[in-house]
BALOBA-1460 file (C-alpha; in Angstrom, 3 decimals):
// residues 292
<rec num="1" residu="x" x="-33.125" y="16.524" z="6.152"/>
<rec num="2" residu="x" x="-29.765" y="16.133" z="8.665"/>
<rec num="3" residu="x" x="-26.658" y="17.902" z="9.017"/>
<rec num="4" residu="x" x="-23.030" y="15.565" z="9.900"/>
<rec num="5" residu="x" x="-20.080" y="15.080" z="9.084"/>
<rec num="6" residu="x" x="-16.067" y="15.189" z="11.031"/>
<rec num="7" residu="x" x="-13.955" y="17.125" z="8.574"/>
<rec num="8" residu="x" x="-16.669" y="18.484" z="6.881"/>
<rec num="9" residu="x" x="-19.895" y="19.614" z="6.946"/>
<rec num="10" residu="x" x="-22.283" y="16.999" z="5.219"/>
<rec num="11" residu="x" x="-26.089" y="18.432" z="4.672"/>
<rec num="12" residu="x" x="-28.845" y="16.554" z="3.342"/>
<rec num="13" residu="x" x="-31.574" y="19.067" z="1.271"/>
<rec num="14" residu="x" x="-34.828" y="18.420" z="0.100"/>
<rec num="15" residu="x" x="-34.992" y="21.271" z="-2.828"/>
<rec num="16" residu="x" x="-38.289" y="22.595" z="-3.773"/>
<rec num="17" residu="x" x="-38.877" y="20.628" z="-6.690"/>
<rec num="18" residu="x" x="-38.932" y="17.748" z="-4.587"/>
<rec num="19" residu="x" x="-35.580" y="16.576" z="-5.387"/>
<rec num="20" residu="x" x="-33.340" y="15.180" z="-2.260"/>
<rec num="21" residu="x" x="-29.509" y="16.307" z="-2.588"/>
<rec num="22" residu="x" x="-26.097" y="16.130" z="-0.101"/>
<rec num="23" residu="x" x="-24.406" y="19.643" z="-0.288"/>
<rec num="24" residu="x" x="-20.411" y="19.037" z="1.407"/>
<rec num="25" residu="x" x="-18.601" y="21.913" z="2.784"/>
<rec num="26" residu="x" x="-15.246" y="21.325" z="3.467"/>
<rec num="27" residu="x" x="-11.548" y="23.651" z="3.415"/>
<rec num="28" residu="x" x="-10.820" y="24.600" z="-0.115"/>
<rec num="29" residu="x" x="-7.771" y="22.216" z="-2.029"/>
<rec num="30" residu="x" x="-7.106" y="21.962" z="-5.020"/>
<rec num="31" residu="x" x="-7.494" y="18.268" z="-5.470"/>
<rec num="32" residu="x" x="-11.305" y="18.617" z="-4.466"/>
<rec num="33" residu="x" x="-11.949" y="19.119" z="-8.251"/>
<rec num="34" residu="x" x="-10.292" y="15.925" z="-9.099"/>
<rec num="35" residu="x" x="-12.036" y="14.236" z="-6.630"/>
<rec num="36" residu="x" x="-15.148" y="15.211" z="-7.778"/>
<rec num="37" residu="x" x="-14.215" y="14.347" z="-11.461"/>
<rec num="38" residu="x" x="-12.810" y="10.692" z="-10.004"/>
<rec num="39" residu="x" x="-16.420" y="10.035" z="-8.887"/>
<rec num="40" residu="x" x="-18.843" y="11.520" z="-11.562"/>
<rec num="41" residu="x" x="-16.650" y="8.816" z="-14.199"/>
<rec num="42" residu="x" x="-17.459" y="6.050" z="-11.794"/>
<rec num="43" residu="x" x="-21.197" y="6.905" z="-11.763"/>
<rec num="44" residu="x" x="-20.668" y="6.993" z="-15.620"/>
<rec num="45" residu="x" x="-18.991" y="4.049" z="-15.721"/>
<rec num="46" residu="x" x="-21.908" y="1.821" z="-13.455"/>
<rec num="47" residu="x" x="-20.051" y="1.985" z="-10.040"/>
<rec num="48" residu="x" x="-22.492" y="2.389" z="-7.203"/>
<rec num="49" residu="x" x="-21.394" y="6.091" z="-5.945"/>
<rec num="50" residu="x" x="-23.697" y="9.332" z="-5.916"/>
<rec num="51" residu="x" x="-24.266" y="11.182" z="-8.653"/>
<rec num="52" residu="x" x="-22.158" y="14.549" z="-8.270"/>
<rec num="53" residu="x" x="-24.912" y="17.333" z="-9.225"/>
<rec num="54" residu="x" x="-21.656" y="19.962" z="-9.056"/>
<rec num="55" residu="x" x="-18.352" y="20.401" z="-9.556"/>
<rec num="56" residu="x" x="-16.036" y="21.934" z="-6.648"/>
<rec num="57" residu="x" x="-17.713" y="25.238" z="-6.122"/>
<rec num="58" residu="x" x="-16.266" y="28.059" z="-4.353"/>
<rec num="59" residu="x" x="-18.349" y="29.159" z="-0.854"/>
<rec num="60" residu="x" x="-16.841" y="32.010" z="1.211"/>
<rec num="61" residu="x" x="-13.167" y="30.355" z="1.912"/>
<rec num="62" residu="x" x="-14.559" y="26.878" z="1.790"/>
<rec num="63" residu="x" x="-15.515" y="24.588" z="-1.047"/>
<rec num="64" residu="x" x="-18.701" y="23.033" z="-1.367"/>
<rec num="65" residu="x" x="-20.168" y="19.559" z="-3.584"/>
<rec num="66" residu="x" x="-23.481" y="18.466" z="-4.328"/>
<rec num="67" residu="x" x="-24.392" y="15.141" z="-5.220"/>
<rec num="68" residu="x" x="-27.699" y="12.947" z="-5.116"/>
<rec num="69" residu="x" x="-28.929" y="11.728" z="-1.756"/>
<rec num="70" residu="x" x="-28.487" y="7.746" z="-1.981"/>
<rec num="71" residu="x" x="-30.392" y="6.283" z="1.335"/>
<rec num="72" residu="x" x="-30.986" y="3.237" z="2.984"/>
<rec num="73" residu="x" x="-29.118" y="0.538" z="2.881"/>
<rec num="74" residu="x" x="-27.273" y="-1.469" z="5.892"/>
<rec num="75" residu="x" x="-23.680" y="-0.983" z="7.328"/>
<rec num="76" residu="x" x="-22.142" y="-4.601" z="6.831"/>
<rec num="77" residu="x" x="-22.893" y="-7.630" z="4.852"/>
<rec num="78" residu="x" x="-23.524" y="-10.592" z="5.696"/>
<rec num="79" residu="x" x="-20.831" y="-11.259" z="8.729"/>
<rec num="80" residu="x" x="-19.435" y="-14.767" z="7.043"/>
<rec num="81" residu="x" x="-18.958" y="-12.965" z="3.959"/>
<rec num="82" residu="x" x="-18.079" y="-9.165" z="4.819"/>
<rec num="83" residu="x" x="-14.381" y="-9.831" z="4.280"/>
<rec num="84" residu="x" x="-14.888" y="-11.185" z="0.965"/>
<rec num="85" residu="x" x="-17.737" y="-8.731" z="0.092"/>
<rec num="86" residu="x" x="-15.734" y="-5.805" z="1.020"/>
<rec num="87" residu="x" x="-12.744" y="-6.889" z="-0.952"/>
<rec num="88" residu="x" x="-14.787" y="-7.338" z="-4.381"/>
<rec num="89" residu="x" x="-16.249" y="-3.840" z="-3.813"/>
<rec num="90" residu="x" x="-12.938" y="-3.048" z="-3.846"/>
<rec num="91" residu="x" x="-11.334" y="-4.422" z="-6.880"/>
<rec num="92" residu="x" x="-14.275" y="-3.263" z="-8.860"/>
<rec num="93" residu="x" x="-13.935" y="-0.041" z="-7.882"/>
<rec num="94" residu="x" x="-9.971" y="-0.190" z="-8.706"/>
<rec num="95" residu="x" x="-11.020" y="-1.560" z="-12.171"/>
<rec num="96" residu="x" x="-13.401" y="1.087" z="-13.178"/>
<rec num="97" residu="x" x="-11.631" y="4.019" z="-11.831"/>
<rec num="98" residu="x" x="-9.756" y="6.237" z="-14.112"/>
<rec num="99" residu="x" x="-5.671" y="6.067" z="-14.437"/>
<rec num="100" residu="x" x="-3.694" y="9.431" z="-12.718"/>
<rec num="101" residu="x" x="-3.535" y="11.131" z="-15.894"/>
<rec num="102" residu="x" x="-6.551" y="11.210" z="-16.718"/>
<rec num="103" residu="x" x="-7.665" y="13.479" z="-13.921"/>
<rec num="104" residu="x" x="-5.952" y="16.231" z="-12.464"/>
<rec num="105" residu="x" x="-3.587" y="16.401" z="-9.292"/>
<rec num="106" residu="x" x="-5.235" y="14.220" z="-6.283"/>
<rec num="107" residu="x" x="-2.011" y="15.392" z="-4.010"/>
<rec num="108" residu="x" x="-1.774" y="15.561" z="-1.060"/>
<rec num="109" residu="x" x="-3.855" y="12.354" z="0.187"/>
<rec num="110" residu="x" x="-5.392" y="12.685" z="3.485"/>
<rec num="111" residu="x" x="-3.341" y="12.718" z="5.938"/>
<rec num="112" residu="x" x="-4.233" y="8.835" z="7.337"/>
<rec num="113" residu="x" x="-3.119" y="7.509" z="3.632"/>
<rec num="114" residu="x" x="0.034" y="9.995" z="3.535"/>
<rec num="115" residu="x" x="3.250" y="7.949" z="4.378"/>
<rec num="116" residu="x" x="5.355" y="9.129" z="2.026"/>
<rec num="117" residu="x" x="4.531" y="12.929" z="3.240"/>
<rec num="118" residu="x" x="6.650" y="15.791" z="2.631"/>
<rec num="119" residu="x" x="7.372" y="17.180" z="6.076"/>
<rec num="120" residu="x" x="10.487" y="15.941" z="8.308"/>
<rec num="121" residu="x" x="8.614" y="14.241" z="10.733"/>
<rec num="122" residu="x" x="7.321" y="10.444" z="10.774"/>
<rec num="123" residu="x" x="3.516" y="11.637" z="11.259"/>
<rec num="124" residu="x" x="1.818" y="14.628" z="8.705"/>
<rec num="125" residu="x" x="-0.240" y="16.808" z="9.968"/>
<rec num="126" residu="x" x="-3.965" y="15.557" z="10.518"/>
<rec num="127" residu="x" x="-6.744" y="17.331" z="9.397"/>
<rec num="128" residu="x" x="-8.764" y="19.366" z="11.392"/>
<rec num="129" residu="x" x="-6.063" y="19.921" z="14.068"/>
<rec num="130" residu="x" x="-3.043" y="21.873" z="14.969"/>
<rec num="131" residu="x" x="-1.995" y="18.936" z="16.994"/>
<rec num="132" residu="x" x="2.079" y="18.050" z="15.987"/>
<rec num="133" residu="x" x="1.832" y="14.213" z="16.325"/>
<rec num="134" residu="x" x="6.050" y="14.170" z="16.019"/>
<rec num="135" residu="x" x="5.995" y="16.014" z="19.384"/>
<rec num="136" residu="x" x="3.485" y="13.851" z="21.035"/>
<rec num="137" residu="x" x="5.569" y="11.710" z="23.980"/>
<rec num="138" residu="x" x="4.353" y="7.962" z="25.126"/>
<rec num="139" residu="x" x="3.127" y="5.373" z="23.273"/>
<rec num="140" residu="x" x="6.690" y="4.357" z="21.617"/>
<rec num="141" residu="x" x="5.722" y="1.411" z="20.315"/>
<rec num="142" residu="x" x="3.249" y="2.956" z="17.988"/>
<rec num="143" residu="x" x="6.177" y="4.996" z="16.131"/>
<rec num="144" residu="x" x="8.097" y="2.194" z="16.354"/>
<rec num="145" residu="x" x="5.431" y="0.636" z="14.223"/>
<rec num="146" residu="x" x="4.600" y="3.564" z="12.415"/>
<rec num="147" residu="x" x="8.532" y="3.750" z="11.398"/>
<rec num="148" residu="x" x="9.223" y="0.341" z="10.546"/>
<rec num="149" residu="x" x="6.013" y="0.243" z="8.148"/>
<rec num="150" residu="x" x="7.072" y="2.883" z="6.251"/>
<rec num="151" residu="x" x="10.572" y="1.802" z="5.597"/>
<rec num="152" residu="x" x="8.841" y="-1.265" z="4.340"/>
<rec num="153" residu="x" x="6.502" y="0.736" z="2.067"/>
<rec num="154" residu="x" x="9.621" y="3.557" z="0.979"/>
<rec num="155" residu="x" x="11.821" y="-0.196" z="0.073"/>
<rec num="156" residu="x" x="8.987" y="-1.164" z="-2.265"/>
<rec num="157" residu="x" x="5.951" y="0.715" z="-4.773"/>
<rec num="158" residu="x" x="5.020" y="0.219" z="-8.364"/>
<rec num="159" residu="x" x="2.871" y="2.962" z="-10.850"/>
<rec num="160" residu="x" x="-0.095" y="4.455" z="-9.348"/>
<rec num="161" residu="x" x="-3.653" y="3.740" z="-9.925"/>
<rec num="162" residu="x" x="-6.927" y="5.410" z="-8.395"/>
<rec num="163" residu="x" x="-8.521" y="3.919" z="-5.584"/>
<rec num="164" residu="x" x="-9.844" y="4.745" z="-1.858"/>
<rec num="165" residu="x" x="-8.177" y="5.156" z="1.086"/>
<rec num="166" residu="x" x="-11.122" y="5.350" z="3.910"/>
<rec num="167" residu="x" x="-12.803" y="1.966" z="3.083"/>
<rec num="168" residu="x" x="-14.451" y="1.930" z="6.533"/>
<rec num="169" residu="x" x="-18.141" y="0.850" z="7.083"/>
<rec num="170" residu="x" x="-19.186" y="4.055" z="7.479"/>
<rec num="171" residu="x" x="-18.951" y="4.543" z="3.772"/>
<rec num="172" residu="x" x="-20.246" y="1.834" z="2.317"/>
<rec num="173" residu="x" x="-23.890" y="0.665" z="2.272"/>
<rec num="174" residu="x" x="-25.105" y="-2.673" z="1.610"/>
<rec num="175" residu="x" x="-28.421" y="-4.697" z="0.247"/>
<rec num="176" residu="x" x="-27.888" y="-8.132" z="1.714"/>
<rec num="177" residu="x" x="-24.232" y="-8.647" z="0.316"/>
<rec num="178" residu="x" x="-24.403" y="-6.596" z="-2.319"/>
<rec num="179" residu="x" x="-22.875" y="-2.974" z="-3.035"/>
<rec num="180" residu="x" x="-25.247" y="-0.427" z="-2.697"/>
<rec num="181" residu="x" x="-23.300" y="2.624" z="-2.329"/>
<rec num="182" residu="x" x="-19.554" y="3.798" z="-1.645"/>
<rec num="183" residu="x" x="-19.835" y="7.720" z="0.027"/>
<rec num="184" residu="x" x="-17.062" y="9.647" z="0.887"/>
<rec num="185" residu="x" x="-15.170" y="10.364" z="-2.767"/>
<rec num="186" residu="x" x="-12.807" y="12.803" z="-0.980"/>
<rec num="187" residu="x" x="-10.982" y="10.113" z="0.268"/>
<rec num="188" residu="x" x="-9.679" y="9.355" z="-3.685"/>
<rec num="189" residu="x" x="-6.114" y="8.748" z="-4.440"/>
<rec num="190" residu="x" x="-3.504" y="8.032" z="-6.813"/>
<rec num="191" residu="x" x="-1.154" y="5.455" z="-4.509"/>
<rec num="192" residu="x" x="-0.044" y="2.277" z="-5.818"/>
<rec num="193" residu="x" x="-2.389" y="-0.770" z="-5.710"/>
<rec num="194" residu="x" x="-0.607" y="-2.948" z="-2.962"/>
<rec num="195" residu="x" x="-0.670" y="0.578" z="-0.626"/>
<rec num="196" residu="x" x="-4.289" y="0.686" z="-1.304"/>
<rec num="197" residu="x" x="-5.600" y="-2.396" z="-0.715"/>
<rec num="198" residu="x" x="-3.992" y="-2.743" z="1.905"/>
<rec num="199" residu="x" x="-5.458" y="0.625" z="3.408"/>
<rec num="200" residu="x" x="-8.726" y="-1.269" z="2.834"/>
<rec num="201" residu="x" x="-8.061" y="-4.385" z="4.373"/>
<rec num="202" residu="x" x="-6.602" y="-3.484" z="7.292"/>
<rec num="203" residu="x" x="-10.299" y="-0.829" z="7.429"/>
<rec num="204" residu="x" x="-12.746" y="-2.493" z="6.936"/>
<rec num="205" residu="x" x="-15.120" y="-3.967" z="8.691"/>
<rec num="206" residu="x" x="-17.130" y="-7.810" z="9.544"/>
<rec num="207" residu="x" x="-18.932" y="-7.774" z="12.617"/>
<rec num="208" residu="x" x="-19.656" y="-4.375" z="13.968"/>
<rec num="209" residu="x" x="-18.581" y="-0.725" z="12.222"/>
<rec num="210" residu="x" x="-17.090" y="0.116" z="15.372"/>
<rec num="211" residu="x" x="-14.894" y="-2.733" z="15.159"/>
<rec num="212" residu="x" x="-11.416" y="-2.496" z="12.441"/>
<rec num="213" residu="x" x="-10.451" y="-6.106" z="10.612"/>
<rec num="214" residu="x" x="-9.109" y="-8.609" z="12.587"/>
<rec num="215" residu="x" x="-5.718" y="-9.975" z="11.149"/>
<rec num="216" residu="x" x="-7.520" y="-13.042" z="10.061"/>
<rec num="217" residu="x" x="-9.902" y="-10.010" z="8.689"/>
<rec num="218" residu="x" x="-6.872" y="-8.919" z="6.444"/>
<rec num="219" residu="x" x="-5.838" y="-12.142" z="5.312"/>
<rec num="220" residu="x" x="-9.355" y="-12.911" z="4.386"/>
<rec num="221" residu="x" x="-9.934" y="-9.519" z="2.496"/>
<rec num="222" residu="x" x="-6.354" y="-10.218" z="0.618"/>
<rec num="223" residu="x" x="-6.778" y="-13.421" z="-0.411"/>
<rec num="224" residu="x" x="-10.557" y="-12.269" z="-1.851"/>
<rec num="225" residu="x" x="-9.391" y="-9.379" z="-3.457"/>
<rec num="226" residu="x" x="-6.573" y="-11.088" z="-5.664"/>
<rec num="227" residu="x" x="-9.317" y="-13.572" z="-6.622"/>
<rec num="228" residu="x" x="-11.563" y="-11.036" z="-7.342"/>
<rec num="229" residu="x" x="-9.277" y="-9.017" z="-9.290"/>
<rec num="230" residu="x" x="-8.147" y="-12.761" z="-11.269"/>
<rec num="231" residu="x" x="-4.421" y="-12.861" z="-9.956"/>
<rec num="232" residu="x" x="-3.222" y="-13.436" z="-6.790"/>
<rec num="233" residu="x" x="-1.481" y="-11.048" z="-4.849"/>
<rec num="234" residu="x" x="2.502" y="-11.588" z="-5.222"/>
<rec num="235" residu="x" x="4.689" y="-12.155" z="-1.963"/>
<rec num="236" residu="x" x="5.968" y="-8.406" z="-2.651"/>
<rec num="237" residu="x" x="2.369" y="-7.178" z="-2.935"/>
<rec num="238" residu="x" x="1.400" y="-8.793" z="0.244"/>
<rec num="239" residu="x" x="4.077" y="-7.429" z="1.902"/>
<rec num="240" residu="x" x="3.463" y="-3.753" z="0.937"/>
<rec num="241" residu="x" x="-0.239" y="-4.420" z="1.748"/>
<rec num="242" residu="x" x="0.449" y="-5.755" z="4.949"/>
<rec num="243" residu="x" x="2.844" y="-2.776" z="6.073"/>
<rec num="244" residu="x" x="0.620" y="-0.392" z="4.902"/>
<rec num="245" residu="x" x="-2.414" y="-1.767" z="6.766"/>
<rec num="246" residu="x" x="0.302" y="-0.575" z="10.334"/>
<rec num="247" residu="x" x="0.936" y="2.301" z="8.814"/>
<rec num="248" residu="x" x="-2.892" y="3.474" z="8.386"/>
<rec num="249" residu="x" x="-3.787" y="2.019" z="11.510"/>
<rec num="250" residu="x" x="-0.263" y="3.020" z="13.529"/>
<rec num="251" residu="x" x="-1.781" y="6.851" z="12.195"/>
<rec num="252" residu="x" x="-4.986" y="6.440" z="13.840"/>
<rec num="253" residu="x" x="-3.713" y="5.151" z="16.950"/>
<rec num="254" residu="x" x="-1.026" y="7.803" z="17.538"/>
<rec num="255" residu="x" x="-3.755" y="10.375" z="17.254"/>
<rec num="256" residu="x" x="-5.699" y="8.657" z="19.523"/>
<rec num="257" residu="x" x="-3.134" y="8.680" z="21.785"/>
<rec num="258" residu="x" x="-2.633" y="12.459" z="21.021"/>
<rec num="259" residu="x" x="-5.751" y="13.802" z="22.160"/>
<rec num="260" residu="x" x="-6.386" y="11.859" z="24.934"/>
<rec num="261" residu="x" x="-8.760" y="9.150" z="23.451"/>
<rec num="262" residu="x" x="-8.868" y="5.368" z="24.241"/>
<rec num="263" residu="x" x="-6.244" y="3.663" z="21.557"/>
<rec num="264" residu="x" x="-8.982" y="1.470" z="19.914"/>
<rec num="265" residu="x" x="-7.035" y="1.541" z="16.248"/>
<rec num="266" residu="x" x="-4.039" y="-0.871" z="16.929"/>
<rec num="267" residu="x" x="-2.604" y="-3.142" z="19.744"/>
<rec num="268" residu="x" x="1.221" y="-3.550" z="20.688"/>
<rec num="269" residu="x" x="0.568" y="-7.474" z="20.040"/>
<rec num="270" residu="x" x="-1.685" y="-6.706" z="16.283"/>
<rec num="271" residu="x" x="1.221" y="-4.388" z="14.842"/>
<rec num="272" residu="x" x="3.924" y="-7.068" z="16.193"/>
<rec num="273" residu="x" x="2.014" y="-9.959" z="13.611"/>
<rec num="274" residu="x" x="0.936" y="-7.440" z="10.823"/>
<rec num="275" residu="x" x="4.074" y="-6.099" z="10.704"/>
<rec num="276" residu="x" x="5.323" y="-10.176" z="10.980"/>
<rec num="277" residu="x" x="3.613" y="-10.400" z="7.910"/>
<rec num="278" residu="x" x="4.901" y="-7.216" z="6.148"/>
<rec num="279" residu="x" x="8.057" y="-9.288" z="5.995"/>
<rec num="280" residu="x" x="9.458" y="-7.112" z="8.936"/>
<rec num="281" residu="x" x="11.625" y="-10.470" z="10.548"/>
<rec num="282" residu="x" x="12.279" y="-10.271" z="14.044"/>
<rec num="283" residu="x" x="14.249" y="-7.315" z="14.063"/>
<rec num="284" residu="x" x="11.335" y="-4.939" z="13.067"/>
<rec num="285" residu="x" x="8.577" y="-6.995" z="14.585"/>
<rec num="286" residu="x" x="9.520" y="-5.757" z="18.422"/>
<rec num="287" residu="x" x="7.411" y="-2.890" z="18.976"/>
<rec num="288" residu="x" x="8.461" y="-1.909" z="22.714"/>
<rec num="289" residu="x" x="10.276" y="1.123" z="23.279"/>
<rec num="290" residu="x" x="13.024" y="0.264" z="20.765"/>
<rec num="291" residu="x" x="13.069" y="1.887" z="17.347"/>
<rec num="292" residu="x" x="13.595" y="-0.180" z="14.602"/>
């Protein structure tokens, strides 16, 4: 029915018996299998996701998924109420998802969610590309960024719970303002809650998919999801949300930068006020060529 997809190949099938699937081919991992397991529980549990037809099954060097084909539906919500719409998608999906040890290993997260990476650089590497973003010149002011969020995040964090890190519009579908679908369960993690509602804020969407939050996006999207969730987010929360929002974004941008693309992910002038309201003070908030 169509063939897509960026880091992997996403087919849609129509099988003889009439039946209409999604096959995913992506590189192997181990934490595919966990993924998969993350999302057939939420499709047990009443979460709007596909229902995975497969586990992780082994295809030449690759892995491929299968899961039920889920169309229709539109991008956004209702513009007025995307922030808040988004954000109760969002805690639902963080209630109903199953704690770390329940499931095996989701490590490592993508590379966009992966602060707290392994290697001795400030960026991992992204996936898809040989591309060393540590060796990339210009653009200072998004390491600067990039740096100073994840001191923030590395001074703060609290246990883990499951949630995902690529709430963009592209995954999510929509009748009116309600949920219809959430796609993309590769993008599962175990990260702590702040981290990963912040990820979400900072991603999502309210007037056009090609457009990321607005700060006054953010703040909307945090002060809906600790409603939504029945407790307010604490002053520490906020600030981990808020620095990881930079982080996320600071990622995207520094690839953009990398490979020649327009930097459409973060502004100088947004990462000086997010990071403002990470807690960063004025010493971290300058985002010029300085390093904090």
């Amino acid at each position: 029915m169509f063939r897509s997809g960026f880091l992997s190949a996403v087919i849609g099938l129509r099988l003889t018996d009439g039946r209409e699937v999604v096959v995913k081919v992506r590189p192997d991992s181990p934490r595919m299998a966990a993924c998969v397991e993350v999302q057939r529980r939420m499709f047990q549990a009443g979460y709007p996701c596909p229902r995975p037809l497969t586990g992780a099954a082994p295809l030449g060097v690759d892995v491929a998924t299968a899961e039920v084909y889920v169309p229709g539906g539109a991008v956004l919500p209702s513009a007025e109420r995307a922030a808040v719409a988004f954000a109760e998608a969002f805690a639902w999906l963080i209630r109903l998802a199953p704690r770390p040890g329940e499931v095996s290993a989701l490590d490592p997260a993508p590379s966009w969610a992966d602060w707290n990476h392994g290697g001795g650089g400030l960026w991992p590497c992204p996936e898809g590309s040989d591309v060393n973003l540590d060796e990339v010149s210009g653009a200072e002011w998004i390491d600067a960024a990039g740096r100073r969020a994840r001191d923030l995040l590395r001074a703060g964090g609290s246990d883990a719970v499951i949630g995902h890190c690529d709430w963009l519009a592209g995954n999510l579908r929509w009748s009116g303002d309600a949920l219809l679908v959430v796609h993309d369960w590769d993008s599962v993690i175990a990260e702590s809650e702040s981290v990963l509602v912040g990820f979400a804020a900072a991603l999502h969407s309210t007037v056009s998919a090609d457009e990321l939050a607005t700060v006054e996006d953010t703040q909307r999207f945090l002060d809906a999801y600790g409603r939504a969730r029945g407790r307010e987010l604490s002053a520490d929360e906020l600030r981990l949300s808020w620095a990881a929002g930079v982080w996320t974004r600071a990622y995207d941008a520094k690839y953009q930068h990398a490979v020649g693309q327009p930097i459409t992910s973060l502004s100088e002038d947004e990462a000086r006020e997010r990071l403002r309201r990470a807690g960063a003070g004025s010493r971290g908030a300058g985002t010029g060529s300085q390093r904090p």
